[in-house]
N, CA and C of each residue as an Amber inpcrd file, in Angstrom:
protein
   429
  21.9190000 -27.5480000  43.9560000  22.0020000 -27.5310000  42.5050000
  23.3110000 -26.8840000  42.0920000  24.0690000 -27.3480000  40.9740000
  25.2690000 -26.8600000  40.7070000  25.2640000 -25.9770000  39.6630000
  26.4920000 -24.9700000  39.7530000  26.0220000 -24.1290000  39.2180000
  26.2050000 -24.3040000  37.2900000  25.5220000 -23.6180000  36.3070000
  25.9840000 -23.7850000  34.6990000  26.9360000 -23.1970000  34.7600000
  27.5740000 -24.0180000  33.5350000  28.9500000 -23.5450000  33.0940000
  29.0300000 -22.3770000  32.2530000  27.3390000 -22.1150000  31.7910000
  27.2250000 -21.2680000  30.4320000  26.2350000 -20.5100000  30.6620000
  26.4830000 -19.3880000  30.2940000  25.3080000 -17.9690000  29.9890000
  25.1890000 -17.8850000  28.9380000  23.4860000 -17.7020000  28.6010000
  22.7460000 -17.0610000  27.2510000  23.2160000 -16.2470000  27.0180000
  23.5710000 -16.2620000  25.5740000  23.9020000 -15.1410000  25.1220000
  23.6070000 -13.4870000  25.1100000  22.1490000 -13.8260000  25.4340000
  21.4210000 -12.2380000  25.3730000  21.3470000 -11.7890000  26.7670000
  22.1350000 -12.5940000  28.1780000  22.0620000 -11.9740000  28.9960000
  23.3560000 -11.5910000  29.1190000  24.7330000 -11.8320000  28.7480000
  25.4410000 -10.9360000  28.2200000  25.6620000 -10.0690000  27.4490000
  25.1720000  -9.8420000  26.1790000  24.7690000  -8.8140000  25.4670000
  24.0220000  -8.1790000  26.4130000  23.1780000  -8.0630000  27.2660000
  22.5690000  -7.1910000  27.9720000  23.6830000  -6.3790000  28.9620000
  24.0530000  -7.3390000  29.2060000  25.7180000  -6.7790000  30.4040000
  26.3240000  -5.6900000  28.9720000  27.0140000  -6.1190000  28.3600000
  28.0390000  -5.9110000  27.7780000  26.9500000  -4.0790000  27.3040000
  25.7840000  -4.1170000  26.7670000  25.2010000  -2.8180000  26.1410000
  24.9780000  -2.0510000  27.5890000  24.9320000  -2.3210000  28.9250000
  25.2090000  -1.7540000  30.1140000  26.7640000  -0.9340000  30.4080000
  27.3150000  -1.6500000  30.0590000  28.3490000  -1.0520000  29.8870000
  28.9040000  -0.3420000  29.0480000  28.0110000   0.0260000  27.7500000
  28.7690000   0.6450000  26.9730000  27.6740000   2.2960000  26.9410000
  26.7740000   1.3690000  27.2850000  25.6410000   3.0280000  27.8000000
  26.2550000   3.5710000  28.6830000  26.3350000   2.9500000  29.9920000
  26.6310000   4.1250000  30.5430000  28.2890000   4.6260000  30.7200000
  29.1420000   4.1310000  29.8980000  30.4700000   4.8310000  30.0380000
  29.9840000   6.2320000  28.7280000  29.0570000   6.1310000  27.7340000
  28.4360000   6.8560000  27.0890000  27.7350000   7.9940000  27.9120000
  27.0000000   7.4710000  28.9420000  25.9100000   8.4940000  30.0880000
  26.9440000   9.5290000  30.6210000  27.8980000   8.4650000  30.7830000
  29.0690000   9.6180000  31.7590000  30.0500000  10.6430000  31.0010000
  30.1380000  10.1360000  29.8970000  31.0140000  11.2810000  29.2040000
  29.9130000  12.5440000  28.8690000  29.2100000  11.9410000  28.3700000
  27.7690000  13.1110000  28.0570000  27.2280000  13.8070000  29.1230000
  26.8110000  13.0490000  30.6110000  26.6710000  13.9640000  31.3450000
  27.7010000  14.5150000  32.3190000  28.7200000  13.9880000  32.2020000
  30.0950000  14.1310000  33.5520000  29.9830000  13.8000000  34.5490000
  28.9280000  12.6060000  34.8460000  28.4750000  12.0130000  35.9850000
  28.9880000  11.0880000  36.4060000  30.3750000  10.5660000  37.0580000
  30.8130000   9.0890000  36.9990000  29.6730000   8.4450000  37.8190000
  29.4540000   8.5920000  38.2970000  28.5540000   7.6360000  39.6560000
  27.8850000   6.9510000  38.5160000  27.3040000   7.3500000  37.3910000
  26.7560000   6.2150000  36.3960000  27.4420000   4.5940000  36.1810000
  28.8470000   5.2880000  36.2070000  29.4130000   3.8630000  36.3420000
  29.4660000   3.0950000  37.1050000  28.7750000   2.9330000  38.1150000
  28.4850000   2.2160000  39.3550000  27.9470000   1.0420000  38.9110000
  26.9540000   1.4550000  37.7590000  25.2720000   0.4510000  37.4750000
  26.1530000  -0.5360000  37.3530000  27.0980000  -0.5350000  35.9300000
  27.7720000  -1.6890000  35.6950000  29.0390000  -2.7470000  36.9510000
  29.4860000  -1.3660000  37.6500000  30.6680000  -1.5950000  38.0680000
  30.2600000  -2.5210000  39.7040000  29.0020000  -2.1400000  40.0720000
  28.2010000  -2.8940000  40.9540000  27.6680000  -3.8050000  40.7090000
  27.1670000  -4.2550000  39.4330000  26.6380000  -5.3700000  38.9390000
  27.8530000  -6.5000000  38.6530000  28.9890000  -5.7200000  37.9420000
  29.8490000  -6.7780000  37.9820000  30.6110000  -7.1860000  39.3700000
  30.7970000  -6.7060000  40.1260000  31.1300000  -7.0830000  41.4030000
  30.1520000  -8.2580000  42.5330000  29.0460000  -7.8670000  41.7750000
  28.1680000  -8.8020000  42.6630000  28.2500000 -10.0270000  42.1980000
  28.6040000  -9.9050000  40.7110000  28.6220000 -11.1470000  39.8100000
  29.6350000 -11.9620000  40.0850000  31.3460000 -10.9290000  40.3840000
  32.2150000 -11.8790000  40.6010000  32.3530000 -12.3450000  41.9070000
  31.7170000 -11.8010000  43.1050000  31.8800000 -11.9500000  44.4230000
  30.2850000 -12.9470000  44.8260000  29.5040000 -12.7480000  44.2950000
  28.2880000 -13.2800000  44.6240000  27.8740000 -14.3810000  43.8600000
  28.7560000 -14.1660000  42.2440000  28.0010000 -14.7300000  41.5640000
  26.6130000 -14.8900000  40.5120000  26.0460000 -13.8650000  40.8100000
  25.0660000 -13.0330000  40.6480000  24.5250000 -11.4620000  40.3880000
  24.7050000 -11.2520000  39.0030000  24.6610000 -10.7960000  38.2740000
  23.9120000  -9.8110000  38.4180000  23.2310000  -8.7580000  39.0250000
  21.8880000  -8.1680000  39.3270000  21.1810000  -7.5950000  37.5060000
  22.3550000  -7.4220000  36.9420000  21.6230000  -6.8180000  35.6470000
  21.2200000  -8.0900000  34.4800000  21.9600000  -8.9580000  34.7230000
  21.2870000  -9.9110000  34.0130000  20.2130000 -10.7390000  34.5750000
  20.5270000 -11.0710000  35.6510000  19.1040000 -11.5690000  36.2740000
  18.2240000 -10.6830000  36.4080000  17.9120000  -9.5040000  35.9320000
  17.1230000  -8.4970000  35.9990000  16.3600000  -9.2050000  34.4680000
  18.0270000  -9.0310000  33.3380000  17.4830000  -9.3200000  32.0460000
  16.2470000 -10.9840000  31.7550000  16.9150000 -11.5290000  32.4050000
  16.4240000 -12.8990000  31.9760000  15.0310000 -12.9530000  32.2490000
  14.3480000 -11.5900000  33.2150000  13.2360000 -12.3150000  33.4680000
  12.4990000 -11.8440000  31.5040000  13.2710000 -11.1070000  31.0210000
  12.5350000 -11.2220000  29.4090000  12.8470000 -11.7970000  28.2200000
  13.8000000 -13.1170000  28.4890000  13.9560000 -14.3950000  28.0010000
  12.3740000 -14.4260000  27.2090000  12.3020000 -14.6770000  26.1470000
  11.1060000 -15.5410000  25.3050000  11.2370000 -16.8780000  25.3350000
  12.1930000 -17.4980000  25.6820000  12.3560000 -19.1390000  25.8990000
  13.1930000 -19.6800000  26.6320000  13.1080000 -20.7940000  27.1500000
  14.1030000 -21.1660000  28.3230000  15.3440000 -21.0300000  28.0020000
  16.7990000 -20.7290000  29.3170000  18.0310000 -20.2170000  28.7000000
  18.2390000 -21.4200000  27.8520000  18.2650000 -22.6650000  28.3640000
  19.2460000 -23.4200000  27.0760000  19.1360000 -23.0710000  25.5220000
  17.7280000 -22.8290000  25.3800000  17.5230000 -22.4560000  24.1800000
  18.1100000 -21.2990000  23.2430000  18.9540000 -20.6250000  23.7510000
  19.6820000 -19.4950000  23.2770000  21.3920000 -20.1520000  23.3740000
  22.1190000 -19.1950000  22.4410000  23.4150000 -19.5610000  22.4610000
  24.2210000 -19.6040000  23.5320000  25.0100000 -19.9750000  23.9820000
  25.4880000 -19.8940000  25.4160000  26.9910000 -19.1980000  25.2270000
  27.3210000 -18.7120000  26.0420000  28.6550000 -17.9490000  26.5000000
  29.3110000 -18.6960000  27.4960000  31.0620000 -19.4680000  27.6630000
  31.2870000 -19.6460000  28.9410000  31.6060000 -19.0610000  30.2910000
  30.9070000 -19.8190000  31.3060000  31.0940000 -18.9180000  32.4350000
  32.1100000 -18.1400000  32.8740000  33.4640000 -19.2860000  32.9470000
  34.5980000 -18.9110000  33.1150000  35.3550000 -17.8780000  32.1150000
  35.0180000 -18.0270000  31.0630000  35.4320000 -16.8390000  30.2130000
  34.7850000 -15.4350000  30.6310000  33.4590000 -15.6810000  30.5450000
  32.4260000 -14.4150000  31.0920000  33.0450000 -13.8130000  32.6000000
  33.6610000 -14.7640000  33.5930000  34.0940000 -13.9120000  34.7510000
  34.9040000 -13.6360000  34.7290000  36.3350000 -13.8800000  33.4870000
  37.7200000 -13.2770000  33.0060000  37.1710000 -11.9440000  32.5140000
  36.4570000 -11.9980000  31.5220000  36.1260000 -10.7610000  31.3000000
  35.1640000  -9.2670000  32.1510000  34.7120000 -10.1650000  33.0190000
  34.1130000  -8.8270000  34.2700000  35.0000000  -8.7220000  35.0640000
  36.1530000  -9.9460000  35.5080000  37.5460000  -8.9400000  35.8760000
  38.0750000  -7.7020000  35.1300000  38.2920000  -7.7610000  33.9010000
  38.9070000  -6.7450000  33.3630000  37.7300000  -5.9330000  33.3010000
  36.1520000  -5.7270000  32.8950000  35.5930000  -4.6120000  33.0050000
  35.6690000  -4.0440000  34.1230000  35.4020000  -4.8030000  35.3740000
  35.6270000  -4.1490000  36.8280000  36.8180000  -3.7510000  37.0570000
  37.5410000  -3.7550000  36.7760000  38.7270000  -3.4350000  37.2790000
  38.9430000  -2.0960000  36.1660000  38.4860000  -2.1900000  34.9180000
  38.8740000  -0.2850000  34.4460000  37.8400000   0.0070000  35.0560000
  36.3560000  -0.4120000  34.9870000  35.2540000   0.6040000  35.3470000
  35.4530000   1.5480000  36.8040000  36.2060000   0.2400000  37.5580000
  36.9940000   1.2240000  39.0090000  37.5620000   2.1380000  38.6240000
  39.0410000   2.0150000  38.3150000  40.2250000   2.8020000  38.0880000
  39.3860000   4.2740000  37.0650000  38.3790000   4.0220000  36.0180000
  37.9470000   4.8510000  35.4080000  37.1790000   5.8990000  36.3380000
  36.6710000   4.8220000  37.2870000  35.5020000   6.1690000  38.6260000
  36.4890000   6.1490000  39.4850000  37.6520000   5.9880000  39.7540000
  38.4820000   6.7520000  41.0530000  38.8900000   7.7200000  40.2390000
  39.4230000   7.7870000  39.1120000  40.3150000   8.7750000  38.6270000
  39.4340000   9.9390000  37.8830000  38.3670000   9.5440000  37.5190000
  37.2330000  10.6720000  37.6500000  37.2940000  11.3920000  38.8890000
  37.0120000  10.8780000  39.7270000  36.7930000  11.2280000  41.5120000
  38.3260000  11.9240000  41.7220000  38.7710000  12.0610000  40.9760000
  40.4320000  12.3940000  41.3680000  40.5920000  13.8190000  40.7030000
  40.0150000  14.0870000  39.8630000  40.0010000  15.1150000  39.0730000
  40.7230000  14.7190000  37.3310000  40.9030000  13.1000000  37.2730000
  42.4680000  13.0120000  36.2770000  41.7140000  12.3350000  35.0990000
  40.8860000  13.5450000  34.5730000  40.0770000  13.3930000  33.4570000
  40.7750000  12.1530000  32.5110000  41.4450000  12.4650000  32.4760000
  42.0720000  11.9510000  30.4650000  42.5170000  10.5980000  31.2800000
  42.8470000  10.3270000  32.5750000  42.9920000   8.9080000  32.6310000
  41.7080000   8.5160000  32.8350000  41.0910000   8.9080000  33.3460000
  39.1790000   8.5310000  33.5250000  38.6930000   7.7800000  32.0460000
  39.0350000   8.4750000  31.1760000  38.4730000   8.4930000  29.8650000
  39.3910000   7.2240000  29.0360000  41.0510000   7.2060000  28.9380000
  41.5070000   6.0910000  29.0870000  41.0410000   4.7600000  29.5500000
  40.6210000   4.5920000  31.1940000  39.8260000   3.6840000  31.4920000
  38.7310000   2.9480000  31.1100000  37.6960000   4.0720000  30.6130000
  36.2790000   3.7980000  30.7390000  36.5350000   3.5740000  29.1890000
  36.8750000   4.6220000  28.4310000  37.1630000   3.5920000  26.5840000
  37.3670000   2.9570000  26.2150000  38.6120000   2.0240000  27.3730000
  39.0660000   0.8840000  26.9070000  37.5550000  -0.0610000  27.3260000
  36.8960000   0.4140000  28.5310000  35.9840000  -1.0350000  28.3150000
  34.9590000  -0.9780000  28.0600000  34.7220000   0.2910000  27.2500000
  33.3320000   0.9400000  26.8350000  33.8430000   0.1650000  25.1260000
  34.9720000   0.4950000  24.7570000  35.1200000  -0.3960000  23.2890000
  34.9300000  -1.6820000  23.4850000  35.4510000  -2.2030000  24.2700000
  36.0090000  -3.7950000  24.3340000  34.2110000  -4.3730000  24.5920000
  33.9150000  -3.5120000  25.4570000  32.0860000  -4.1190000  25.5270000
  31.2200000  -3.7150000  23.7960000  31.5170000  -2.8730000  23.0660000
  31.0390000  -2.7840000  22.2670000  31.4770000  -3.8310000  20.8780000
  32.8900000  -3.9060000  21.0800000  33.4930000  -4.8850000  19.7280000
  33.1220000  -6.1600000  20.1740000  32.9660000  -6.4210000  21.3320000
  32.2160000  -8.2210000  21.7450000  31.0810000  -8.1820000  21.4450000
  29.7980000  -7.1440000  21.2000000  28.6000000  -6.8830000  20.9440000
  28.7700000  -7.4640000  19.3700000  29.6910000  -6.7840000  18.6410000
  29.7140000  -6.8880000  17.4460000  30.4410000  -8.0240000  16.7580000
  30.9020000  -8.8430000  18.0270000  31.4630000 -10.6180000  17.2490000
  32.9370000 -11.0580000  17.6450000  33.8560000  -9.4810000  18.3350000
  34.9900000 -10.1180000  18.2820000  35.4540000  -9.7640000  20.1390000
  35.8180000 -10.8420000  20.8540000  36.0470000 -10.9460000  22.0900000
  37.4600000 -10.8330000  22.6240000  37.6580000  -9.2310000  23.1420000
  39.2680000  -8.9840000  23.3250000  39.2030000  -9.6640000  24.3530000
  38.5290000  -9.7580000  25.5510000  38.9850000 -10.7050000  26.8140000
  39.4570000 -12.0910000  26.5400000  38.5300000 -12.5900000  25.4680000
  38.4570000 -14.1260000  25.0590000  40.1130000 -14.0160000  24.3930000
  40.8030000 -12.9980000  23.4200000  41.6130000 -13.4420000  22.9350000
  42.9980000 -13.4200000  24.1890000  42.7640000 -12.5690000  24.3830000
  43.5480000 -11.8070000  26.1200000  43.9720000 -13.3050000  26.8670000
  42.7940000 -14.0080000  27.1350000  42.5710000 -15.5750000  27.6770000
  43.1930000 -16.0210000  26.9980000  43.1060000 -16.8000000  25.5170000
  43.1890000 -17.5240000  24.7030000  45.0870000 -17.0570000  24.8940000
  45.7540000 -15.6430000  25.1030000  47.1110000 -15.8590000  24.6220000
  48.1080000 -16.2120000  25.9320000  47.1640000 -15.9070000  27.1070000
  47.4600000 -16.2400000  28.6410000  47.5520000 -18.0770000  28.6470000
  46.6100000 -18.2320000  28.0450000  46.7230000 -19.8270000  28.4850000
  47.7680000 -20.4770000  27.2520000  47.8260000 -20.1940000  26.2090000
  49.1510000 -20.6850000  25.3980000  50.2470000 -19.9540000  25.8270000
  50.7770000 -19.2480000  26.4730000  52.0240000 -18.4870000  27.1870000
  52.5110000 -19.9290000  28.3180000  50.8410000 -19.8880000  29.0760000
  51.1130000 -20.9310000  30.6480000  51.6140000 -22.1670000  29.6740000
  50.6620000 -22.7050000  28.9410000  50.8740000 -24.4100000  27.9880000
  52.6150000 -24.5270000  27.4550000  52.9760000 -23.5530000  26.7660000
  54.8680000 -23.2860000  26.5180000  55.4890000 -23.4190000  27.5520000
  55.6250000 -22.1310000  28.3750000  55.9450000 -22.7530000  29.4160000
  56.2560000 -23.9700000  30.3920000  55.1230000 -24.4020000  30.3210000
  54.6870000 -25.7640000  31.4710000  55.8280000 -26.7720000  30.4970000
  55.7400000 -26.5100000  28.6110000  56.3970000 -27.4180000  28.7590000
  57.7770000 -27.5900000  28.2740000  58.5210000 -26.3810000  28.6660000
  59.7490000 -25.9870000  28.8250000  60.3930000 -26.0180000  30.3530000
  59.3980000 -26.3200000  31.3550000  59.9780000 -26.6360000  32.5170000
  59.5190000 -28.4770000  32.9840000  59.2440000 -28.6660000  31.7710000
  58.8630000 -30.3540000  31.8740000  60.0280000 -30.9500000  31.3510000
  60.5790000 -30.1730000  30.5210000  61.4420000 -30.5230000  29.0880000
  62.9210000 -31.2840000  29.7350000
């Protein structure tokens, strides 16, 4: 079976409020290892494919996924690159002692998960200015 191109919406919103709890858990308790939940989930997602916190979520779907709004895949794994990749740099540099870059890290994707909650998608635009940069390009060396 091949795989969808698209995720329900509410099992990203479930990702995305994972991530913004616990970069929240960790400033409040000074615990980085919290950031694991997410930072392990997204790794499994981009390496496996598989999501452990949303497939956790879906089993409380009220109706089959199509029936909910969908998110694209490929956009959705642009954007768990960039959460994984601060949620790291945010727990090494915790682990490092280098607070204020820790906090740098984990804000940037503790916001960016919260302002996509609320309608507006910095990864998506991030994408959106990457691929009109490549499209100019391509056709200035066509030209």
């Amino acid at each position: 079976m091949g795989q969808s191109t698209s995720i329900p919406r509410p099992l990203v919103r479930t990702n995305q409020w994972t991530i913004v709890l616990s970069v929240l858990a960790t400033w409040i308790t000074h615990q980085p290892w919290i950031l694991c939940i997410p930072l392990i989930a997204g790794l499994f997602g981009l390496i496996f494919h598989v999501n452990p916190i949303m497939r956790f979520a879906r089993l409380f779907l009220r109706h089959p996924a199509r029936h909910y709004a969908q998110e694209d895949r490929d956009q959705q794994n642009f954007n768990q690159v960039i959460a994984v990749t601060c949620l790291t740099l945010g727990f090494a540099f915790f682990l490092m002692h280098l607070a204020i870059v820790a906090y740098l890290f984990t804000a940037m994707v503790g916001i960016s998960a919260f302002v996509a909650i609320l309608g507006f998608c910095i990864g998506c635009f991030l994408r959106f200015q990457w691929n009109q940069y490549r499209y100019r390009r391509s056709l200035k060396t066509s030209a």
